[in-house]
N, C-alpha and C positions, 0 to 999 in steps of 0.2 A: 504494500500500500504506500509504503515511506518513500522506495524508489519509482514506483508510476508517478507520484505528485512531485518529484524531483524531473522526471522528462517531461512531465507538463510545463515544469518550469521554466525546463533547458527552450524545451520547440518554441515556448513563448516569446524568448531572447531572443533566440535565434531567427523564429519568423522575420520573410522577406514581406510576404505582403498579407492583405488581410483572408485572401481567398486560402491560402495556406495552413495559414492560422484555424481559421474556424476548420479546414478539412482535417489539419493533425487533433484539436480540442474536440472534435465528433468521434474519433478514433479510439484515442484516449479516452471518453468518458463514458463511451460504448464500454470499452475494457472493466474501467470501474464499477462500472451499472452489473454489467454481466459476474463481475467478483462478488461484489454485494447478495448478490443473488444468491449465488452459489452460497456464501455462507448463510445465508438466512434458509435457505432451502436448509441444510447442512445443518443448522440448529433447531428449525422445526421439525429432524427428522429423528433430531436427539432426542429431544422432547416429547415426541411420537413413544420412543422406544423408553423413554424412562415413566412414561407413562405405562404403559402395555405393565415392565417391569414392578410398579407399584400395585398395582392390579393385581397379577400373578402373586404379587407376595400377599398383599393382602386375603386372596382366596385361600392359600396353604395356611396361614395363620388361623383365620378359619374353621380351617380341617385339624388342625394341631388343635385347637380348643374344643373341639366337638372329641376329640379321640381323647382328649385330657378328663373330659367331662364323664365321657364313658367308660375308662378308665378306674375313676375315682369313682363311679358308681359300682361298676363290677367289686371293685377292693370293698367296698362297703359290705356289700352282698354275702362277698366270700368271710370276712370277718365277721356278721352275723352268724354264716352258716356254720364255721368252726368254733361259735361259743353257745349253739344252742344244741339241744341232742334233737338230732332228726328224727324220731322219736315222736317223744313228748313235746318236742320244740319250747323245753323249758332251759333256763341258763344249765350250762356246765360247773366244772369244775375249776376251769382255766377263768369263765368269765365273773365267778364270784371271788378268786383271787386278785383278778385287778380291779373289781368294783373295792375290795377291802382294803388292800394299797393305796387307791382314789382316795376312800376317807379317812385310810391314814396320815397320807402325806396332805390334806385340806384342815385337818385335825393339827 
């Protein structure tokens, strides 16, 4: 960009007359135009993609919190089931030892 607007500079000086002039500055700012472009293309295509990427991440977070949720549900599940007797579905042995721990150590 620094050295385009330095040969705009130059042809400016250097211009003999003004049919010149305007046909090198239509040249040149064609060039410019067409750069500008490209990079705005170029950064709305970033932006395209980091958007898409935010998306995506968002969706698997998501899926990570629905699997954490069902997760923590099953452990529940499974830790009722090993402190009741399948049975009677009355407490255990195991879960009247840490109910009496609980109010030991709140004691």
């Amino acid at each position: 960009m620094e050295q385009e607007v330095k040969r705009i500079t130059r042809h400016f000086e250097i211009a003999d007359n003004l049919e010149q002039l305007k046909s090198t500055m239509d040249q040149r700012l064609d060039f410019l135009n067409q750069h500008f472009e490209s990079y705005r293309q170029a950064d709305h295509d970033q932006f395209k993609q980091s958007q898409q990427q935010i998306q995506t991440l968002k969706q698997r977070i998501h899926l990570i919190e629905q699997e954490s949720i069902e997760l923590r549900q099953s452990a529940m599940r499974s830790r009722d089931q090993a402190l009741k007797d399948p049975l009677t579905v009355i407490w255990n042995r195991q879960a009247l030892n840490e109910l009496l721990e609980k109010e030991y150590a709140d004691w």
